[in-house]
C-alpha positions, -999 to 999 in steps of 0.1 A, spaced: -276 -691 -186 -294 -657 -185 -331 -656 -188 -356 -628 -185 -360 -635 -146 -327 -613 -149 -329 -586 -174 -357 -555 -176 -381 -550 -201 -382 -515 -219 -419 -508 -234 -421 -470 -261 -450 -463 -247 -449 -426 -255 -459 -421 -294 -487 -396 -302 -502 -425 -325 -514 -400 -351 -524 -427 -379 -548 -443 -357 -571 -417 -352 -605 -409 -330 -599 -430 -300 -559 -426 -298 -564 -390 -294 -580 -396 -261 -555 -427 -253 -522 -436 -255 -521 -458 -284 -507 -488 -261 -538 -481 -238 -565 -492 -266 -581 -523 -257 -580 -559 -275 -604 -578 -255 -610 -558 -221 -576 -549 -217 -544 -523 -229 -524 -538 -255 -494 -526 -232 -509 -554 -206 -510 -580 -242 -473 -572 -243 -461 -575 -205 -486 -604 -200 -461 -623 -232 -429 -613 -217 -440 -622 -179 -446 -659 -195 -409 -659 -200 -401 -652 -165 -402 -608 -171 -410 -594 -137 -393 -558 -142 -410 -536 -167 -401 -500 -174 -423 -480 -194 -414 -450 -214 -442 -426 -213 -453 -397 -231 -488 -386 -253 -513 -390 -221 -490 -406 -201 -513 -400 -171 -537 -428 -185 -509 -455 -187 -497 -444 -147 -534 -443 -137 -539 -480 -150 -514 -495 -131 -518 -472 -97 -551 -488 -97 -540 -522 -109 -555 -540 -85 -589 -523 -79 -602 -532 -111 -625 -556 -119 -628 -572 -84 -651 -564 -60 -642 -541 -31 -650 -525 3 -642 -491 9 -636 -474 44 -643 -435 36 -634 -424 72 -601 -444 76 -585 -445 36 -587 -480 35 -593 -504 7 -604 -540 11 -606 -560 -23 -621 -592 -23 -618 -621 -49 -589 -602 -65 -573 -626 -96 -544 -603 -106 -514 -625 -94 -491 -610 -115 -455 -599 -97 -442 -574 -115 -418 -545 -104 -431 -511 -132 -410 -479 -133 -432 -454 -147 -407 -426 -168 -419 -394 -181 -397 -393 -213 -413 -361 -227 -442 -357 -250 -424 -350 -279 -398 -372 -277 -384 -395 -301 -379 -429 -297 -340 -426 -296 -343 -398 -264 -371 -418 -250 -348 -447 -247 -321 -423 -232 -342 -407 -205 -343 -449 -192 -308 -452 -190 -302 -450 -152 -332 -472 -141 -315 -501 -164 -283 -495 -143 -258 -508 -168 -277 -540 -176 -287 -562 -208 -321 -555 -216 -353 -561 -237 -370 -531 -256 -401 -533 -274 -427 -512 -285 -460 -503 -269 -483 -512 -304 -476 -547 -318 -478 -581 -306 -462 -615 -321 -456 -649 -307 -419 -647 -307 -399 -672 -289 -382 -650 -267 -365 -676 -250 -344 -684 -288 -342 -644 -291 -321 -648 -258 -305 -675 -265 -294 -664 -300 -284 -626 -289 -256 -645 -267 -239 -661 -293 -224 -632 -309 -210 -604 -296 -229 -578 -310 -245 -548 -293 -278 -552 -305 -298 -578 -318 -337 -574 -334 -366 -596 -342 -367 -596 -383 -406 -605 -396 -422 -608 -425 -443 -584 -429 -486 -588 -443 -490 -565 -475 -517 -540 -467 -527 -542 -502 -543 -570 -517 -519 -588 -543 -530 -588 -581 -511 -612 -607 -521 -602 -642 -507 -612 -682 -503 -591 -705 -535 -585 -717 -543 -574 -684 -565 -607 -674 -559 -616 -637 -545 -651 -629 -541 -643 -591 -556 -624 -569 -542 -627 -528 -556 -606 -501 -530 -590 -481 -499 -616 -489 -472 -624 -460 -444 -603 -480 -408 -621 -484 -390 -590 -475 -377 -589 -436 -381 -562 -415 -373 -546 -380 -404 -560 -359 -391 -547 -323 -384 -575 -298 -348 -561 -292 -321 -574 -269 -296 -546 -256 -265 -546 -244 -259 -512 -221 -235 -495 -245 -261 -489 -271 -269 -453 -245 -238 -443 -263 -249 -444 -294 -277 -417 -290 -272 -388 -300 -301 -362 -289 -335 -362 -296 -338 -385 -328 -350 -417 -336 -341 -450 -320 -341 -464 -357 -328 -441 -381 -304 -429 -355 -282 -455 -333 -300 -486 -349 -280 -475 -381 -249 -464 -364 -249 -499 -348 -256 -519 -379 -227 -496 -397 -205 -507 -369 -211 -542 -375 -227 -549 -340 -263 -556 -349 -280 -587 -355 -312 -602 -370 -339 -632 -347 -353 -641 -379 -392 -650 -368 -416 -665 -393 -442 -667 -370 -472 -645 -358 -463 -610 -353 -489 -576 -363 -484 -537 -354 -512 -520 -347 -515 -488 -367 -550 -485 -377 -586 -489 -364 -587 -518 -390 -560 -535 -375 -572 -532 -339 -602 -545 -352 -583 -577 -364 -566 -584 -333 -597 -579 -312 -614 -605 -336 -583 -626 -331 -589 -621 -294 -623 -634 -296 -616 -663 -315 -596 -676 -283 -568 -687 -305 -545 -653 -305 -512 -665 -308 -495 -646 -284 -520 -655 -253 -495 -685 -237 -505 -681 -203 -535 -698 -182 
């Protein structure tokens, strides 16, 4: 049975990430930190628990930050001895065990996600493959999402979430006294939530520079060859400072619920 040992991972990495503002001016959206990393690492660091060992990241918007990162990978946060006259580098100490194989694509900086995808096309080679995107975490079983994308015979298949109401919730009678009151409800309604498993046709599908999701998502689904993961569990973009502010506070608490590695 396929697992992720076998298939790439896809990570939009590229967005200009207007809506959040100040510090995503300066940084890639993915490359804002939860803890004292990039939520790109939060992302890879899930998948690679799932076996994931080939990433390739569609870059963009100060791209150069997110190829810088993981050019000096390794020479962060360990201690090190440099040789000035000979170019050599001797870390010591080093923790980063990580094996992973990343393709590092400039997909334009004012690409949409549909051409950004595109511009991938010949380093998946004609393979199934994972896509996500570069600004939202979720504990999804991607093991099931595997599993479940390989008993139909669809093209496509997304992670559908339930999504938490930026608004606070107010129940009222009619003469306007409040019975309820809910900070920022889990919604019923289901919505795309990334975590995607593609089959290689999909490049077909796009058309141009357009988006991924108005674009060959919806010729997909009209074709009948798209299918819903349903997950009920943990999953959050990050759009805002507020909400990057909530995951780091998750982060802190030591129980986020997409950290499943040691």
């Amino acid at each position: 049975m396929r697992d992720f040992h076998d298939i790439p991972v896809v990570i939009l990495a590229g967005g200009l990430g207007t809506r959040i503002a100040t510090d995503g001016e300066n940084r890639p959206k993915p490359m804002l930190d939860i803890g004292d990393r990039p939520i790109i690492w939060h992302i890879m660091k899930y998948y690679s628990s799932f076996g994931a060992r080939e990433f390739i990241l569609c870059l963009g918007h100060r791209g150069n930050i997110i190829r810088d990162y993981f050019l000096n990978y390794h020479t962060r946060n360990v201690s090190l001895s440099l040789d000035i006259a000979d170019a050599k580098v001797k870390l010591h100490d080093s923790n980063e065990s990580e094996d992973w194989k990343i393709t590092l694509v400039d997909t334009g900086r004012e690409s949409l996600t549909g051409e950004r995808l595109k511009k991938v096309e010949k380093f998946v080679n004609n393979r199934i493959f994972a896509m996500t995107y570069g600004d939202g975490l979720g504990d999804v079983n991607l093991a099931s999402l595997l599993k479940f994308h390989g008993t139909h015979n669809g093209l496509a298949t997304l992670t559908a979430v339930h999504p938490t109401s930026r608004f606070g919730l107010v129940t009222a009678d009619d003469d306007g006294k409040v019975l309820d009151f809910s900070e920022k409800p889990v919604t019923q309604d289901w919505i795309n939530g990334g975590f995607f498993i593609l089959e290689p046709q999909i490049f077909s599908y796009i058309q141009g520079n357009e988006a991924w999701e108005s674009g060959p998502l919806s010729r997909i689904a009209t074709q009948g060859s798209l299918y819903a993961f349903r997950h009920t569990g943990f999953w959050k973009p990050i759009d805002t400072q507020r909400e990057l502010a909530e995951m780091n506070a998750i982060w802190i608490s030591g129980k986020a619920p997409w950290k499943n590695w040691q």
